[in-house]
N, C-alpha and C positions, 0 to 999 in steps of 0.2 A: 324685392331687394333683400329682405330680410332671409328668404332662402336661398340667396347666393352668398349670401356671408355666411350662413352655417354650413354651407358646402365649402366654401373657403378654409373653415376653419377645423372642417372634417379634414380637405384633402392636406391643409398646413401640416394636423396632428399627426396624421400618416405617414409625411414627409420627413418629421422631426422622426420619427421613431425609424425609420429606415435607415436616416442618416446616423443613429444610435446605433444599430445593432453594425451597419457600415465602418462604424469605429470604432465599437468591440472587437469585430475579427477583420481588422487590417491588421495583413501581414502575414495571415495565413496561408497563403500561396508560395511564400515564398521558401526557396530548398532549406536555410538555415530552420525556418520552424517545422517542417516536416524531417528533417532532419533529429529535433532535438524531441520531438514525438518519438518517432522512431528509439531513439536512443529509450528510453521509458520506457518501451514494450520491449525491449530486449534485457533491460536489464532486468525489470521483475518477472520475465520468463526465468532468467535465470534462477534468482535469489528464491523464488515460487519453489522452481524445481529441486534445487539443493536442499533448502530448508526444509520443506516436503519430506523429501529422502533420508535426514536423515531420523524423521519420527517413524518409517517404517519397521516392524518390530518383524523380523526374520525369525523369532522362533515361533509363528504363529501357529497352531496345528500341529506340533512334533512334541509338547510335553502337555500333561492338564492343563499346568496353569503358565503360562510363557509370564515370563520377566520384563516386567515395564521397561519402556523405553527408557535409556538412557539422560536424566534432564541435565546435567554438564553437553551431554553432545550436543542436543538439540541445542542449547542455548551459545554454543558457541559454533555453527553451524550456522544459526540464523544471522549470527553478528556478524559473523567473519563473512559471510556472503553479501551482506548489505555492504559492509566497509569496502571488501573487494568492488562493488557493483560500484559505491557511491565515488572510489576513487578513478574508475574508469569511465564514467558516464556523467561528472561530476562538470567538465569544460563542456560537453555539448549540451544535457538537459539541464544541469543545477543539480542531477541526482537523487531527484524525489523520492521516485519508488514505491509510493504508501499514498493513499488520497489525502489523507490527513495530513501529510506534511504539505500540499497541493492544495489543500483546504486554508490552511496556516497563512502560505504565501497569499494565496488572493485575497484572505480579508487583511493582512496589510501591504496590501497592492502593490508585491514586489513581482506580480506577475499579470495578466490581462486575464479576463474573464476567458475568451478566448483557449489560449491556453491553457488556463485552468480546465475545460470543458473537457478540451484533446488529451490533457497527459490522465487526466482521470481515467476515460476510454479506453487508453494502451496501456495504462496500468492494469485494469479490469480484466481486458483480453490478453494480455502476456501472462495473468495469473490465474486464468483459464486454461491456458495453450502449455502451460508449466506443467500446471496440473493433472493436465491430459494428457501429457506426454510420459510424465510419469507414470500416471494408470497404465500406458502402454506396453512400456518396459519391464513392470511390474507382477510376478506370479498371483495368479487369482486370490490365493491361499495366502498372502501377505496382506494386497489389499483391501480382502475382506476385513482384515480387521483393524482398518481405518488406512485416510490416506493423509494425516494430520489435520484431520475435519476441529475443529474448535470448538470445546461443548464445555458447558459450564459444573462444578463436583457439584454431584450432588447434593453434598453439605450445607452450600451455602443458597444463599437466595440470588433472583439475578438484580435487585436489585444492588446487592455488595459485589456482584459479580461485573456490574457495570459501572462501579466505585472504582472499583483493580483495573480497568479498561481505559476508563480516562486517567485515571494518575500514570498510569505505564506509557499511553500514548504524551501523557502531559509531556513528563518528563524527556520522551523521545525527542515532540518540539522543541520542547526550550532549551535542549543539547545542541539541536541544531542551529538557531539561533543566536546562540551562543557561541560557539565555533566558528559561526562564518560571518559574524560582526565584523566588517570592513572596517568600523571606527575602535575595535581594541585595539589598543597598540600593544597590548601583551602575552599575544596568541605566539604559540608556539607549538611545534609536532603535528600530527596528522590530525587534521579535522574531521578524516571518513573515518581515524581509528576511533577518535572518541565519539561517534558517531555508532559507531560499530558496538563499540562497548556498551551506550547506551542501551542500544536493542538486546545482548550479553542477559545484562544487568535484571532488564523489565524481564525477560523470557525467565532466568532464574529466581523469580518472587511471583513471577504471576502463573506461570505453567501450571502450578496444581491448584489454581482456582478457576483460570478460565482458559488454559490450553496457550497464554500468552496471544492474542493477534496483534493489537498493535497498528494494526494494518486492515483497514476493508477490503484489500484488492487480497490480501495475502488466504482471508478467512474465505472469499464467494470463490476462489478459484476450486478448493476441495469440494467443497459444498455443492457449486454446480455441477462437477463432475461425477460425485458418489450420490447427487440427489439427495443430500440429508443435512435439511434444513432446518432440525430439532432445533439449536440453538443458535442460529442464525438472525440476531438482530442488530 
């Protein structure tokens, strides 16, 4: 008797938990959530690829010493390409983009674990597939000398370098947050611009301590694709 009740209460446990994870990903078959995956791998292919682009330094190999990239460009390249992305893909995903902001959402459960799992994954891979694509396009003699891979100055240590990582990412959240508060009643203008600007903002203070990321899908996609994992944590 007494081992049919621990088998009972074997097969109950196993039951509960199936019906657990059964209620985690209801829903994912259906076209609106593959639909709004999708939307999150297209737009951080994009935003991957643009922003990428424009840390490519084209005078690489034709003086001694070529001239740093541009940090007004990049930084308003990054922004302007989130905002664009977050205004176009904003009705079908929510306009994530960044795991972190996908991270955000699911610990105050304005989204399903579920989905949180999916748009991480087509974030990942569209900032791979960005990245890649840009490698493709790409003269050997540019890309060698980076393809806006993320690396920490020298100068500092990583632990203040991962000080500047969460305050830049902070503040990106709590922009967003902020912005799409349904219960302000005193919102007003574009939410992808101020959005946009955030990312602006964090790339022009954080660029010459940690390359600005902001973004884990935005940092693995150069890094898996140039293999250079020096500062990749």
């Amino acid at each position: 008797m007494q081992v049919m009740r621990r088998d009972y209460r074997r097969a109950l446990s196993r039951c509960n938990c199936l019906t657990a994870v059964m209620v985690a990903f209801k829903g994912i078959w259906t076209k609106c959530f593959w639909r709004a995956v999708s939307g999150e791998f297209l737009a951080t292919l994009v935003f991957v690829l643009f922003g990428l682009g424009s840390t490519l330094n084209w005078s690489a190999g034709e003086t001694a010493s070529p001239p740093p990239a541009d940090l007004v460009l990049i930084s308003l390249c990054f922004g302007l390409s989130i905002a664009t992305m977050a205004q176009c893909f904003g009705h079908i995903s929510g306009g994530h983009i960044n795991p972190a902001v996908t991270a955000a959402m699911l610990v105050t459960r304005k989204i399903s674990l579920a989905k949180a799992l999916f748009y991480v994954l087509a974030q990942c891979l569209g900032a791979v597939v960005g990245a890649g694509l840009l490698y493709l396009v790409t003269p050997a003699a540019v890309t060698g000398a980076g393809l806006g891979v993320t690396t920490v100055n020298p100068k500092i240590s990583v632990g203040h370098a991962l000080v500047v990582e969460l305050v830049i990412t902070f503040q990106l959240v709590f922009t967003i947050f902020a912005t799409c508060d349904s219960k302000r009643t005193d919102l007003g203008g574009s939410a992808s611009l101020a959005i946009g600007l955030s990312v602006t903002i964090g790339h022009l203070f954080a660029i010459p301590f940690t390359g600005a990321s902001m973004n884990p899908a935005r940092s693995l996609g150069p890094a898996l694709v140039t293999l250079n994992f020096g500062d990749h944590w």
